[in-house]
C-alpha positions in Angstrom: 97.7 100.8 54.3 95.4 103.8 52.6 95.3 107.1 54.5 91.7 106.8 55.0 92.5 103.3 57.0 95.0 104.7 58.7 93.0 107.7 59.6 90.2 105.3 61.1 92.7 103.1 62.7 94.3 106.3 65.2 90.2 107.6 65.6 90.0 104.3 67.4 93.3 103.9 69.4 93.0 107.6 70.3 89.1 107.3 71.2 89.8 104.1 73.3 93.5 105.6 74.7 91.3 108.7 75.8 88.3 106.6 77.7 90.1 104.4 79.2 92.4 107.5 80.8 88.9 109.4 81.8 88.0 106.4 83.2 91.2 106.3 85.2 90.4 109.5 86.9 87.2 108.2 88.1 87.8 104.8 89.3 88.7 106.1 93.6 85.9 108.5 93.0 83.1 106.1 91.8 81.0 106.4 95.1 79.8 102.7 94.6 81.7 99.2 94.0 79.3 98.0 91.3 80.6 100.9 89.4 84.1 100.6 90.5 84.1 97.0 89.0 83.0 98.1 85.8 85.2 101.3 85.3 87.8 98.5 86.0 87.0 96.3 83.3 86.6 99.4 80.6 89.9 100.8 81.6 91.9 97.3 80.9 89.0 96.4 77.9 89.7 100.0 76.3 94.4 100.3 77.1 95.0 96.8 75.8 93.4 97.6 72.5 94.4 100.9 72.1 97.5 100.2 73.0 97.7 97.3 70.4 96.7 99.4 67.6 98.9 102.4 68.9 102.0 99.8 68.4 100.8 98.7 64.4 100.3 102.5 63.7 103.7 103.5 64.9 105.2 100.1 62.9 103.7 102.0 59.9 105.2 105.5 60.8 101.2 106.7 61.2 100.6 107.2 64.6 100.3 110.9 64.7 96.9 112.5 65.9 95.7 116.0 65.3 96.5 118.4 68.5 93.1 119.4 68.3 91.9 115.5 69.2 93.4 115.7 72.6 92.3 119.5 73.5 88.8 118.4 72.8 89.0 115.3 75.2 91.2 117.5 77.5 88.2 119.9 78.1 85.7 117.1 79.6 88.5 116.1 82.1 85.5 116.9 85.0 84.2 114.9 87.6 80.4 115.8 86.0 81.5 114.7 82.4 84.1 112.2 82.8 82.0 109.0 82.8 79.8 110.4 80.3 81.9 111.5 77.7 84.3 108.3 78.2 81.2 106.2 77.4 80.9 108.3 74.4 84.4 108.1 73.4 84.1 104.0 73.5 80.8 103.8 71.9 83.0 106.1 69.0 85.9 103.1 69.3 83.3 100.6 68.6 81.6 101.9 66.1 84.9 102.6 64.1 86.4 99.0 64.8 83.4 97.3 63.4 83.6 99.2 60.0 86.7 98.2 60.1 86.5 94.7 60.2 84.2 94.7 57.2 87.3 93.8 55.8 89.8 91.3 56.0 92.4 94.5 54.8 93.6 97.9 55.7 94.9 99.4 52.1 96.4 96.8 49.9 98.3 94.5 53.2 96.1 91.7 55.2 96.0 93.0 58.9 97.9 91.6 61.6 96.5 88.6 63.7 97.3 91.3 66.8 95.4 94.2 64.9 92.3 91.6 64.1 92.2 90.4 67.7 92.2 94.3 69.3 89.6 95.5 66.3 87.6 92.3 67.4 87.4 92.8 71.0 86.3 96.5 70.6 83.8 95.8 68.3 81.7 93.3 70.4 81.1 96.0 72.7 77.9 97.6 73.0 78.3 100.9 75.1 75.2 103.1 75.2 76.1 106.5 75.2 74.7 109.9 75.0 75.8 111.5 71.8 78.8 114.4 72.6 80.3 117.0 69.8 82.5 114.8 67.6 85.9 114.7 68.4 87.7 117.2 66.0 88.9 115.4 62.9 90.4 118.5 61.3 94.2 119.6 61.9 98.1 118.2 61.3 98.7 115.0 62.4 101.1 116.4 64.9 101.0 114.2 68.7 102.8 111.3 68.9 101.4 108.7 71.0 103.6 109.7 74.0 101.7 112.9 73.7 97.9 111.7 73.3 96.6 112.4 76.4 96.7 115.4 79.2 98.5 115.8 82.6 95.8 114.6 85.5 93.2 117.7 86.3 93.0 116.1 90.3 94.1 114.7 93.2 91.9 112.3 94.9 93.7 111.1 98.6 91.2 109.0 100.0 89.2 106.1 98.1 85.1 107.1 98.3 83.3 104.6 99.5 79.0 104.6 99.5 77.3 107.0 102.4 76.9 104.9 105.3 79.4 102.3 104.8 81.7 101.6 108.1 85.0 102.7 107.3 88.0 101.3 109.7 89.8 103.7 111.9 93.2 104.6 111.2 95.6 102.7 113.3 92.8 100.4 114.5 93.3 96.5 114.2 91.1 94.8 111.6 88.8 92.7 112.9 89.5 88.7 113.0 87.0 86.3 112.6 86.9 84.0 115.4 87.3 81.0 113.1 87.9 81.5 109.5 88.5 78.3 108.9 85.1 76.0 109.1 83.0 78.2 110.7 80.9 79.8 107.5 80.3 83.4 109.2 84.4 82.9 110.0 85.0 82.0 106.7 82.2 84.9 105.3 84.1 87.5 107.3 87.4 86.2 106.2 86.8 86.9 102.4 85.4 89.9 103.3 88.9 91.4 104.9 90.5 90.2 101.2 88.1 92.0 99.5 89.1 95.5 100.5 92.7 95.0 99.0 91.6 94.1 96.2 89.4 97.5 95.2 91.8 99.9 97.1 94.6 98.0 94.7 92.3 98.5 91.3 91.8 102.3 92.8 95.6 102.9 93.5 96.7 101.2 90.0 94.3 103.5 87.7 95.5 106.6 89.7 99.0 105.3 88.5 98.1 105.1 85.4 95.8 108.7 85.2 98.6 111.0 87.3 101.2 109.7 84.9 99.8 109.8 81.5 103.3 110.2 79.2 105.0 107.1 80.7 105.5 104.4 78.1 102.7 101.8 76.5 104.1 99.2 78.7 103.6 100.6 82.1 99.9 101.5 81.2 99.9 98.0 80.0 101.0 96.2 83.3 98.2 98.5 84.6 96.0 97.6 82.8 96.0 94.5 83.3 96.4 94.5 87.1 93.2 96.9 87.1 91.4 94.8 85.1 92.0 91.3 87.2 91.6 93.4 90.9 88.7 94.2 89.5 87.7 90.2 88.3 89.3 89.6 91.8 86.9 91.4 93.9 83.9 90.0 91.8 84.9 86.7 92.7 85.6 86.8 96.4 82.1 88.9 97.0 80.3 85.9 95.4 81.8 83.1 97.2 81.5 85.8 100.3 78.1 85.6 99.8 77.8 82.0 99.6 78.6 82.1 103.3 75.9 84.9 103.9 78.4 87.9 103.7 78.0 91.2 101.9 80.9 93.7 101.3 80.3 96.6 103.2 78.3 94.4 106.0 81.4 94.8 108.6 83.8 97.5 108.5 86.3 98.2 105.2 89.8 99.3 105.3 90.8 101.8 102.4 94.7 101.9 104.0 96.2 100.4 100.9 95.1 103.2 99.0 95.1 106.2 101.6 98.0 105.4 103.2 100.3 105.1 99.9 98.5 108.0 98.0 100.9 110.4 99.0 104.2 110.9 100.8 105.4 113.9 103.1 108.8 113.1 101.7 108.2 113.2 97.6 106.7 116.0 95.6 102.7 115.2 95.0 102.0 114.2 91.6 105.8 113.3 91.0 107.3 110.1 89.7 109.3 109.8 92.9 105.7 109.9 94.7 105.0 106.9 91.7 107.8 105.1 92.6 107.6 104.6 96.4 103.8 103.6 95.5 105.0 100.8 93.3 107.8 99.8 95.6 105.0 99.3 99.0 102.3 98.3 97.3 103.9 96.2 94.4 106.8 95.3 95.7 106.4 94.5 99.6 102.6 93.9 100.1 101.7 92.0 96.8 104.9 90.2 98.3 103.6 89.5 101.5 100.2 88.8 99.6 102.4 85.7 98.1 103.1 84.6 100.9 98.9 84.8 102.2 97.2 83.5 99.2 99.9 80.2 99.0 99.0 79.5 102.8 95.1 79.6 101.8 95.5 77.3 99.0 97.2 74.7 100.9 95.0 75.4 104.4 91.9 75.1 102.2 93.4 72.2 100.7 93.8 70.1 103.5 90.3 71.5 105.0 88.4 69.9 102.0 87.2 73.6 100.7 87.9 72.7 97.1 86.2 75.8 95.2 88.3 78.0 97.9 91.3 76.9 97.0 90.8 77.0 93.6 89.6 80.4 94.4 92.4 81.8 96.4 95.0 79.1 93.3 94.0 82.0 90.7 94.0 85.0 92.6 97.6 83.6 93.3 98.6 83.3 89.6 97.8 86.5 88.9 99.2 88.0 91.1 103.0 86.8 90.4 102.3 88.5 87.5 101.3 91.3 89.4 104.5 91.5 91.3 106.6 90.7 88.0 105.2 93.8 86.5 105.1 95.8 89.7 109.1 95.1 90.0 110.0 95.6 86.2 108.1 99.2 86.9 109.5 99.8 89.4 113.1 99.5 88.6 112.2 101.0 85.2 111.1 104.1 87.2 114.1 104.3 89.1 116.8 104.1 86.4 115.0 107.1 84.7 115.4 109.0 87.8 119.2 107.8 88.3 118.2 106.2 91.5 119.6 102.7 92.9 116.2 100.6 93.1 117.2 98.7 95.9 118.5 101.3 98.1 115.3 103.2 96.8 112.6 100.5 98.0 114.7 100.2 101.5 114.0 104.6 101.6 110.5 103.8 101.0 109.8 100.8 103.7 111.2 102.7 106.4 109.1 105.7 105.5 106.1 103.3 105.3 106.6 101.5 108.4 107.9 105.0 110.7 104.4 106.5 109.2 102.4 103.1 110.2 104.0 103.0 113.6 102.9 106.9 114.3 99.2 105.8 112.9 98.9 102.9 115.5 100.7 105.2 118.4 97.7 107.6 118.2 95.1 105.3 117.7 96.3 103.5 121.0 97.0 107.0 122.7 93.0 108.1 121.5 91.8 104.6 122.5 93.6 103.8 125.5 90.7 102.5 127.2 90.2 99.9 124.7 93.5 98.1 124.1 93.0 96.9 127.8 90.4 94.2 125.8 93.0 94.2 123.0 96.1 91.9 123.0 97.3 93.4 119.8 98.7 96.7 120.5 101.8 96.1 118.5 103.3 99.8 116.7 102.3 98.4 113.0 98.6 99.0 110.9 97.4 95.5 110.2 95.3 96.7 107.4 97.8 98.1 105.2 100.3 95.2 105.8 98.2 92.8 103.5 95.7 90.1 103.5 94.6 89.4 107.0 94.5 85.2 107.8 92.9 85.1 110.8 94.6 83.5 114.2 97.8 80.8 113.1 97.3 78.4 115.6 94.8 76.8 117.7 93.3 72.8 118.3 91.7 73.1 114.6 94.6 75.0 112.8 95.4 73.0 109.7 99.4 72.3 109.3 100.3 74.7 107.2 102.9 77.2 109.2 103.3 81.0 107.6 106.7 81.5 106.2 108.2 83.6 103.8 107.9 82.0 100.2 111.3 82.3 98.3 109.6 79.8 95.5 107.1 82.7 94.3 109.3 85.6 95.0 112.0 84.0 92.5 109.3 83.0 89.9 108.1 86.8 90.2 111.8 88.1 89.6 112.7 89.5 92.7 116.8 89.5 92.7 119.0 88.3 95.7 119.0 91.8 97.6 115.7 92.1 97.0 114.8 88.7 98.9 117.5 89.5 101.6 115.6 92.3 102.4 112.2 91.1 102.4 113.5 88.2 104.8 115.0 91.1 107.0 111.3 92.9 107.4 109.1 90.1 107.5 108.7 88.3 110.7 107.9 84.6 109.1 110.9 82.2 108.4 112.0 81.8 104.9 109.7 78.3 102.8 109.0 77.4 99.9 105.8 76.8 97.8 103.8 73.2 97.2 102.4 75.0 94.6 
């Protein structure tokens, strides 16, 4: 490959690497869920091909940038600028990825089917952007990838939601439909409690992936691509919710599967130890738990007829073994580097979840007292942070499809033998296995 290709080629990793990170930083700030969904797709659109071209340019021994690229981008790391100059950046991306593929070649070699593929992708895009000062093309080629981007400029503890939106109390129960099963207002409200996990999850994940910028291409990868499907995800489930006359944001939302795992009294904030007990709740234990939810749909909607439901709640599924794959090979990743044990780690981290859960529902029944005489669930534990909410398991109309514990998935995910043994120890289901 030339040097003028090669040039072109890190402009557009490095222009779609940098969006995709200001992006990152905005997605829990985004104040409405329109926007949230987009940022989501950007982010994965923008890391995947970056992240592709990064990996050709370092094959070549060319994946140097100039210092002076990353100051530039560094400097609009505000919450006025970031969506603007990210937009820019991509439109930038673009722009350089279609002049590329005016030919089949990069110097004197074919490019790689990979390198074709990523160039492709960005140069269907259309951004519109306002125009920005150029990003500094002078300077050394002196920052490997590791050292593209900038440490985070923020902390942002609690998910936004839009101004008069209901937000869920802390400690409170989430509200259960009567009958999510054939009733459609049940079944309305019933997508709507899903829906919730699935933006907090898309928020958490491009926080990850923004707070912890010099971890390698293959954690922002498994980001990526769980920010990009939580994002699909939600999409989905608010249009079948609204096929049963149910906007999100009509009943109260829960934002505990962000709030709640943000940060930890017992971990430095903005440390990988803080990263690592995220992955290990959220990834690890919930997603795992949601294995367990989204197989029981499938087969209740199954045998109640609901055929575009269960094909609904069939995909959400597959992705999100692979959510849970990616989620544990992070994790464990994360804790070697640190010379921790990962299973000792993720026992630290469920006890510090579930003590802080149990003090969250104590006050809310202490503040509330008056109401848990209407409410049979006064148990110590946060039901929205635990995962998907089913509704009631039993009654004259309750399909046959008990809740257990589903080895079948776990396994297929990668969990290991002490892994499931303690997942079988927390979870108050019996051990099953999938019909899936």
């Amino acid at each position: 490959m030339n040097r003028s290709a090669h040039d072109q080629l890190r402009l557009v990793a490095f222009c779609s690497r940098a969006a995709a990170h200001l992006f990152a930083g905005e997605v829990a700030r985004a104040s409405s869920f329109a926007t949230k969904h987009e940022l989501g797709l950007l982010i994965e659109h923008h890391l995947r091909s970056a992240i592709t071209i990064t990996r050709v340019l370092e094959r070549d021994g060319r994946a140097a940038v100039p210092r002076s690229w990353r100051e530039q981008a560094a400097g609009f790391d505000v919450h006025q600028s970031r969506d603007r100059v990210a937009r820019a950046l991509c439109s930038r991306a673009e722009r350089g990825a279609r002049e590329l593929r005016a030919t089949a070649t990069v110097g004197d070699r074919r490019m790689p089917t990979a390198l074709i593929t990523a160039l492709d992708r960005l140069a269907a895009g259309n951004t519109r952007a306002e125009p920005i000062p150029p990003v500094i093309v002078a300077g050394p080629p002196s920052l490997a990838p590791a050292a593209w981007l900038w440490p985070a400029v923020d902390r942002w503890p609690t998910a936004t939601r839009p101004d008069g939106c209901d937000r869920g109390v802390p400690g409170a129960r989430r509200q259960v439909p009567h009958d999510p099963r054939r009733d459609p207002a049940g079944i309305g409200a019933f997508l709507h409690n899903h829906i919730g996990g699935e933006y907090t999850t898309l928020e958490l994940s491009a926080r990850n992936s923004y707070e912890h910028p010099d971890l390698g291409l293959s954690f922002h990868r498994a980001m990526a691509r769980q920010i990009g499907d939580e994002a699909r995800h939600a999409a989905a489930l608010e249009d079948a919710a609204a096929s049963y006359g149910i906007r999100y944001g009509d009943l109260p939302t829960y934002t505990g599967s962000y709030d709640h795992l943000y940060a930890w009294d017992n971990h430095r904030a903005g440390s990988r130890r803080e990263l690592l007990q995220r992955l290990l709740i959220r990834c690890t234990w919930q997603e795992g738990l949601a294995l367990d939810d989204l197989d029981r749909e499938v087969r209740r909607r199954e045998w109640l007829g609901q055929d575009e439901l269960a094909g609904l709640f069939r995909q959400l599924l597959d992705d999100e073994v692979h959510h849970v794959a990616n989620g544990l090979r992070a994790a464990r990743d994360l804790a070697h580097r640190l010379d921790l044990d990962p299973v000792a780690e993720r026992e630290r981290a469920h006890a510090a979840h579930l003590a802080r859960e149990r003090a969250r529902r104590e006050r809310w029944l202490r503040d509330h007292w008056t109401e848990t005489l209407f409410d049979a669930s006064t148990g110590p534990t946060s039901g929205p942070t635990s995962g998907p909410t089913s509704g009631p398991t039993s009654g004259p109309e309750e399909p046959p499809v008990p809740r257990h514990l589903n080895w079948t998935l776990r396994v297929r995910a990668g969990f290991r033998a002490e892994e499931l043994t303690q997942d079988q120890r927390w979870a108050a289901v019996p051990r099953g296995n999938s019909a899936i």
